[in-house]
C-alpha positions as CSV (number, residue, x, y, z in Angstrom):
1,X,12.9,13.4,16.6
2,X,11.4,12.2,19.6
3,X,12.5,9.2,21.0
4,X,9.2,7.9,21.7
5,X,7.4,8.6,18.3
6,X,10.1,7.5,16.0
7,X,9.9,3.8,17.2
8,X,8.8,3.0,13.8
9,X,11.3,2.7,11.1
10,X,9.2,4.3,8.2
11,X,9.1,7.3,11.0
12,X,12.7,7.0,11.7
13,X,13.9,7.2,8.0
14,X,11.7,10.4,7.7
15,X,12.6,11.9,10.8
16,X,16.4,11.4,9.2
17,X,15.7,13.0,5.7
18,X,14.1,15.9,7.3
19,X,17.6,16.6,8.7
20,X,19.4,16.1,5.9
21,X,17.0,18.2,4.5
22,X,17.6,21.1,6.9
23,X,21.4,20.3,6.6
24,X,21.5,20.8,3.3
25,X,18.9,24.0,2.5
26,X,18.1,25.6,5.4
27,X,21.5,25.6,8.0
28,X,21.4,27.9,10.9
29,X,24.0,30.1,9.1
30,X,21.4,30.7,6.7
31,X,18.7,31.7,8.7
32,X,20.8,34.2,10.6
33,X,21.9,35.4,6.8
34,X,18.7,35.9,5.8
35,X,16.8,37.4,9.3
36,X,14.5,39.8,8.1
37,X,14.6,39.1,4.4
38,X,11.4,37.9,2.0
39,X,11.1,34.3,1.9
40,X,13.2,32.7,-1.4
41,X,10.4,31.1,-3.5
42,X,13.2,28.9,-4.9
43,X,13.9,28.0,-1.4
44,X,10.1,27.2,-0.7
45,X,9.8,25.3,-3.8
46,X,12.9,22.8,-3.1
47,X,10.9,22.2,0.0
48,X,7.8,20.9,-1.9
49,X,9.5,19.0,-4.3
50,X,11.9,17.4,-2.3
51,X,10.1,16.6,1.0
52,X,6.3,17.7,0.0
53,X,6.2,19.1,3.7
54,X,3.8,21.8,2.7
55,X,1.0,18.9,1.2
56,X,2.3,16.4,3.7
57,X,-1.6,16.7,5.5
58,X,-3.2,17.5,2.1
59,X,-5.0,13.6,1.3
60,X,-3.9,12.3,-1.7
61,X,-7.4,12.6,-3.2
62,X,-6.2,16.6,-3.1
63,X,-2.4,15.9,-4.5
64,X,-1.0,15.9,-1.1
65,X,1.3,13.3,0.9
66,X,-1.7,12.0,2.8
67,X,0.4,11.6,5.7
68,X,-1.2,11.1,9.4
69,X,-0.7,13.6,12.3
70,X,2.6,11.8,13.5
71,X,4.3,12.3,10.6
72,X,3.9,15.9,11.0
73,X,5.3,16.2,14.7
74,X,7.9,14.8,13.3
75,X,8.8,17.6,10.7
76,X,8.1,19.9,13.0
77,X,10.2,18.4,15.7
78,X,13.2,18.6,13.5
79,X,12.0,22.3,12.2
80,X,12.2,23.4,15.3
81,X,15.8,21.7,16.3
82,X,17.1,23.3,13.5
83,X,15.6,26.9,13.9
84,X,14.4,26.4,10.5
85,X,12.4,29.8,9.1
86,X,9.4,30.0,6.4
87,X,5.8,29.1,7.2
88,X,6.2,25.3,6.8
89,X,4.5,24.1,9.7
90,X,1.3,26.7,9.2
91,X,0.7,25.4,5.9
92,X,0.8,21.5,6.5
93,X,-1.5,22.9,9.0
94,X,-3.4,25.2,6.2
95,X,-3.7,22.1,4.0
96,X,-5.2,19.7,6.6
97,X,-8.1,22.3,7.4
98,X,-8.6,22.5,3.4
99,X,-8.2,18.8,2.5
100,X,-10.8,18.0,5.5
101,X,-13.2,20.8,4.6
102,X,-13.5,19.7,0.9
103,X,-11.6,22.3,-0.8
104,X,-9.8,20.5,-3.1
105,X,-8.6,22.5,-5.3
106,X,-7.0,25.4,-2.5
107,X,-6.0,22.0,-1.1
108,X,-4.2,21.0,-4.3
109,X,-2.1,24.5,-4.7
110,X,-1.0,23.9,-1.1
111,X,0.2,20.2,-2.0
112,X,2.1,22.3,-5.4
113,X,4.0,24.0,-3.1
114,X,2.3,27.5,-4.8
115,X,0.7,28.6,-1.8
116,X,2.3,29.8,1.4
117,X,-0.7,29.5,4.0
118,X,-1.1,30.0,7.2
119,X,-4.2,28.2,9.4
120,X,-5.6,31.3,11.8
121,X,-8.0,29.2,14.7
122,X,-11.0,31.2,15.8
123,X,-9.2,32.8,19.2
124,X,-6.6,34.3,17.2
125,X,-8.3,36.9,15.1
126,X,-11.1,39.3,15.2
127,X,-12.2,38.9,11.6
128,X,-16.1,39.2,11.1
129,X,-18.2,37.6,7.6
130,X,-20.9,38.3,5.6
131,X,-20.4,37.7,1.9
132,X,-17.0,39.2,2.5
133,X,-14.5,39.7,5.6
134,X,-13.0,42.3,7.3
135,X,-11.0,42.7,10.3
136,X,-7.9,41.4,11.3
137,X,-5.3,39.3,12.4
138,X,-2.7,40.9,14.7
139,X,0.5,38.6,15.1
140,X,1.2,36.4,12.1
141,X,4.0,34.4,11.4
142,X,5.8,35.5,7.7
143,X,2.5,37.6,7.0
144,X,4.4,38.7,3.9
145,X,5.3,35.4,2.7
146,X,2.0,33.9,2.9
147,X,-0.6,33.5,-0.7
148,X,-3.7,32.3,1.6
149,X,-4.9,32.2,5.2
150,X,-7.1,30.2,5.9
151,X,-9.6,31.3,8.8
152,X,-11.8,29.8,11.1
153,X,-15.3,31.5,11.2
154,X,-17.7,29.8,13.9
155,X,-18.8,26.3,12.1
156,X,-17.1,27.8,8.6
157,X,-13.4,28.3,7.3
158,X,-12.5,31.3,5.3
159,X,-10.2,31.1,2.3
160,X,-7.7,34.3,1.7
161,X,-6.0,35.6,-0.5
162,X,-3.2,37.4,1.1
163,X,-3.2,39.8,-1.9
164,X,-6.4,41.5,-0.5
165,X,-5.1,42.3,2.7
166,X,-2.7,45.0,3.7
167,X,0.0,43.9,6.0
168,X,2.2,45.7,8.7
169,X,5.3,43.9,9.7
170,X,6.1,43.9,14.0
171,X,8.4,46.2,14.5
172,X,11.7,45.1,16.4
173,X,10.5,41.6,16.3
174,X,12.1,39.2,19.3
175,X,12.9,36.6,16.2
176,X,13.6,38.1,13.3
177,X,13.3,35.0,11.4
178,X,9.7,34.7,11.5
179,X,8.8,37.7,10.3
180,X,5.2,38.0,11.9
181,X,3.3,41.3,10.9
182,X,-0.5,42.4,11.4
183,X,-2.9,41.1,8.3
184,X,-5.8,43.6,7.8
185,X,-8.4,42.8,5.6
186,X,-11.8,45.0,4.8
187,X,-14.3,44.1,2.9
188,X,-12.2,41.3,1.2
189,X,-13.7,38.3,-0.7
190,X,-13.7,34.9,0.2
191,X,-14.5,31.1,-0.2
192,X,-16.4,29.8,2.6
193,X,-16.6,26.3,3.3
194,X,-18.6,24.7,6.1
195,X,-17.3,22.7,8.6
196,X,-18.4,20.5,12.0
197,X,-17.8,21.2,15.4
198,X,-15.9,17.9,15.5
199,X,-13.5,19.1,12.7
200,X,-12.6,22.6,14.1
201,X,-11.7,21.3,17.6
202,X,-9.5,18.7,15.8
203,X,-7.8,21.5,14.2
204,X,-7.3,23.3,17.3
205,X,-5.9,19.8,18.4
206,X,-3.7,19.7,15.0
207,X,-2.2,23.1,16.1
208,X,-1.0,22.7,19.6
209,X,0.5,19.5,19.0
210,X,2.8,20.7,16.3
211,X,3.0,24.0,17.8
212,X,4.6,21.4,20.9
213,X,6.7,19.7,18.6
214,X,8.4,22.4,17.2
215,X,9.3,23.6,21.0
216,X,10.2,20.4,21.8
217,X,12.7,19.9,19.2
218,X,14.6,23.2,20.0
219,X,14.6,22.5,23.9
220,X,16.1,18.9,22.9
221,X,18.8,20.4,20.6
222,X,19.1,23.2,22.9
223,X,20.2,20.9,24.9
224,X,22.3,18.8,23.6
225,X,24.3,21.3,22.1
226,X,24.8,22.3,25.2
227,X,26.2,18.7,26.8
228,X,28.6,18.8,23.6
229,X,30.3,22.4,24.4
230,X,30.8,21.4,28.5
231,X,32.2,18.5,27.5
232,X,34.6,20.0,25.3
233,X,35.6,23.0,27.1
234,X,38.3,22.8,29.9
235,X,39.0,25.1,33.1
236,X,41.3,24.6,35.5
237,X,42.7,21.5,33.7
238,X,39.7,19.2,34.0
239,X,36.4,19.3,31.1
240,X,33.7,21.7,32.7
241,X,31.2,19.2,32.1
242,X,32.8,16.6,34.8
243,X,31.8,19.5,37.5
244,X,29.3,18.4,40.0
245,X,27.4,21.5,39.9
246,X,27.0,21.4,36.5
247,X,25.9,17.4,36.2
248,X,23.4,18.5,38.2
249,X,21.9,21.1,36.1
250,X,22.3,19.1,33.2
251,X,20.2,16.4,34.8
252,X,17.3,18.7,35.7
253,X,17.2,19.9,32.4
254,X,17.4,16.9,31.3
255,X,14.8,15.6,33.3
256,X,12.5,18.5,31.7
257,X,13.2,17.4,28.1
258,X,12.4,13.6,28.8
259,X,8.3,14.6,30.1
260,X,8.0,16.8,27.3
261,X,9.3,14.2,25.2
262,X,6.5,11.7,26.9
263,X,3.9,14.6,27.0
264,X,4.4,15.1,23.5
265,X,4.3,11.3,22.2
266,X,0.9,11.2,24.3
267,X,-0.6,14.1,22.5
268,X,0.2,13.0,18.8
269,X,-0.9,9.5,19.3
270,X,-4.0,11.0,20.8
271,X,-4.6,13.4,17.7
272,X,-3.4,11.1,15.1
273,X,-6.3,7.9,16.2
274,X,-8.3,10.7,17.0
275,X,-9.6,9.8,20.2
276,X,-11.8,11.7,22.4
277,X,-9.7,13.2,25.3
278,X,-7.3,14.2,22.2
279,X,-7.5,17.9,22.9
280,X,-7.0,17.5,26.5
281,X,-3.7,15.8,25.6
282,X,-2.5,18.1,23.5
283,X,-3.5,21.2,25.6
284,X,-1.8,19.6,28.6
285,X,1.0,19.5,26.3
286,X,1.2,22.3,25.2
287,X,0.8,24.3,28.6
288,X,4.0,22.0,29.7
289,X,6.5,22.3,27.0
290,X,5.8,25.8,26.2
291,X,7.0,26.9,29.7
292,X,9.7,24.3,30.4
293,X,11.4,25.2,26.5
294,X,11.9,28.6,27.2
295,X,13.3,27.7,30.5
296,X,15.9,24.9,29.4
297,X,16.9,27.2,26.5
298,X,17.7,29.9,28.9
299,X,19.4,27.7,31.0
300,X,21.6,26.4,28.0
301,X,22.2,30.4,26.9
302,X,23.9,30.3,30.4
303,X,25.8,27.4,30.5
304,X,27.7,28.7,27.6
305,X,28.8,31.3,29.7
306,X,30.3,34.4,28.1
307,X,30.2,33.3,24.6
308,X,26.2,32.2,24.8
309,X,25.6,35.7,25.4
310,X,27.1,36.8,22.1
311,X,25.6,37.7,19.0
312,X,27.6,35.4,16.9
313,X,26.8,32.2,19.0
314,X,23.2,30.2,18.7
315,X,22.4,30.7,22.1
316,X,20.4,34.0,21.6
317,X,18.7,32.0,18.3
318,X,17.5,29.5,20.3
319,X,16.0,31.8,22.8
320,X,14.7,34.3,20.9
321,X,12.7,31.5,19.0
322,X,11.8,29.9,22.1
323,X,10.1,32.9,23.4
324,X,8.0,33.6,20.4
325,X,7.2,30.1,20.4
326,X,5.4,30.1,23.9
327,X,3.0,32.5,22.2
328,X,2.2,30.7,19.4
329,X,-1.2,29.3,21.0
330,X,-1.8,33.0,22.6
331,X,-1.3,34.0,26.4
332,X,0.0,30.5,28.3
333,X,-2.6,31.5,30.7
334,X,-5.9,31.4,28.5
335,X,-4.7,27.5,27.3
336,X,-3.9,26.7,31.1
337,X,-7.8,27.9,31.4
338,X,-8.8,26.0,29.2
339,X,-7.0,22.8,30.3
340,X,-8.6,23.3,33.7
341,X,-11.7,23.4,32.1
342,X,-11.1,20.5,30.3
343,X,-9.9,18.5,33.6
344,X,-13.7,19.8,35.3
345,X,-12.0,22.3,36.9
346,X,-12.8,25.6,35.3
């Protein structure tokens, strides 16, 4: 959790049975387990019943948890801490896009917990509509898992069903976890539902903030995992940790995980009162944390020394995840674009 969002207690207590959550169903030893493999719809359902993460952004009107925007970094600050896989974050996204569009009833299997989705924004596909759409949608997170992907089309969103695309998984994947692969679709049937300009961009806002969260939390536990093992190993008869060169480092990092942390707190209150420089929060966010995670995880990966570099540590977990994570908005250097454009400087 971050320390600034989870100043509430009702946010707190969440933030807290998220972990458990992960603690119990979905520990790191798992995920390594189970790299590469088909999503357990057992697993996916515990999820639903347990936490209703996947209808956490569905209103209740729809079945869903109704929950505001901050609730939401917060799952997805603790998803990412604990390197947790499955599309849960892409369908609380998914179900916000449907629930605010006015399709309750795709809304209401998302908030079941029988539909897998993933929300695909506008610059991250080259699908095309008439009556029916064709095209494609070339890097997507557990493409296989997924029931419905929900696209935006201009000043309409597109709803899927998976089973009418054909999908090719990435080959040698950095992150085997998420299991992206290419989603084709031609000439595939769809519900359209219209939507304002004012509700896409707060979708595009929707999906960098949680797509910061989820870096965040993995650069925080990145870290701190990474205090804990200096200050348990020893070398030369004192703990590596009390070294000056390493406090140093530490700090820095440190240092790096403390903006993002503020970055991010200013981003999801933006979204979640839904005021009007909310995207540039979020993209100046974004374009901060998605850098400075991958660097403090590869710093961590090193100050484990030998062992970080080894297959049966975290370390290359972490890193691997971190790196797929910078692209989860696209290239870094189309969103620093755009938040130059949204400063008046582009």
């Amino acid at each position: 959790m971050t320390r600034v969002l989870t100043t509430e207690p009702e946010l707190s207590q969440f933030a807290g049975s998220v972990r458990a959550m992960i603690a119990a169903h979905s520990p790191v030893d798992a995920t390594r387990a189970g790299a590469g493999a088909p999503m357990d719809p057992a697993w996916w359902q515990t999820w639903a019943a347990e936490m209703d993460l996947p209808g956490l952004l569905v209103g209740e009107a729809d079945g869903g948890a109704g929950a505001e925007l901050d609730a939401a970094a917060i799952a997805a600050t603790e998803l990412g801490a604990g390197l947790v896989p499955g599309p849960l974050t892409s369908t609380m996204l998914a179900g916000l896009a449907l629930s605010r569009a006015g399709a309750s009833k795709a809304a209401g299997r998302i908030a079941a917990g029988t539909a897998p989705a993933a929300l695909v924004l506008a610059d991250a596909h080259d699908l095309t509509a008439g009556e029916q759409v064709s095209g494609t949608i070339p890097t997507l997170d557990h493409a296989a898992d997924l029931a419905v992907v929900v696209a935006v089309l201009g000043n309409r969103l597109a709803v899927l069903e998976t089973s009418t695309a054909t999908v090719t998984p990435v080959e040698h994947p950095l992150d085997e976890t998420r299991r992206a692969g290419r989603m084709t679709f031609a000439g595939a049937d769809a519900k359209f539902f219209d939507i304002t300009a004012e509700l896409a961009t707060e979708l595009v806002v929707a999906a960098t903030v949680l797509a910061a969260a989820e870096q965040f939390g993995l650069m925080r536990h990145a870290l701190a995992e990474s205090v804990e093992y200096l200050n348990a190993r020893t070398a030369f008869g004192r703990v590596v940790g009390s070294f000056q060169g390493l406090k140093h480092q530490l700090a820095e990092l440190a240092c790096e995980v403390a903006q993002a942390d503020a970055l991010l707190a200013d981003a999801v209150a933006a979204a979640t009162n839904r005021d009007a420089d909310a995207e540039l929060a979020a993209v100046a966010a974004w374009c901060r944390i998605a850098a400075a995670g991958t660097h403090v995880v590869s710093e961590c990966l090193r100050l484990h020394g030998g062992i970080g570099y080894t297959w049966e540590h975290d370390a290359h977990l972490w890193f691997r995840r971190a790196r797929h994570n910078q692209s989860a908005r696209g290239r870094l250097v189309v969103q620093r674009q755009r938040l130059a454009e949204l400063l008046g400087l582009g």
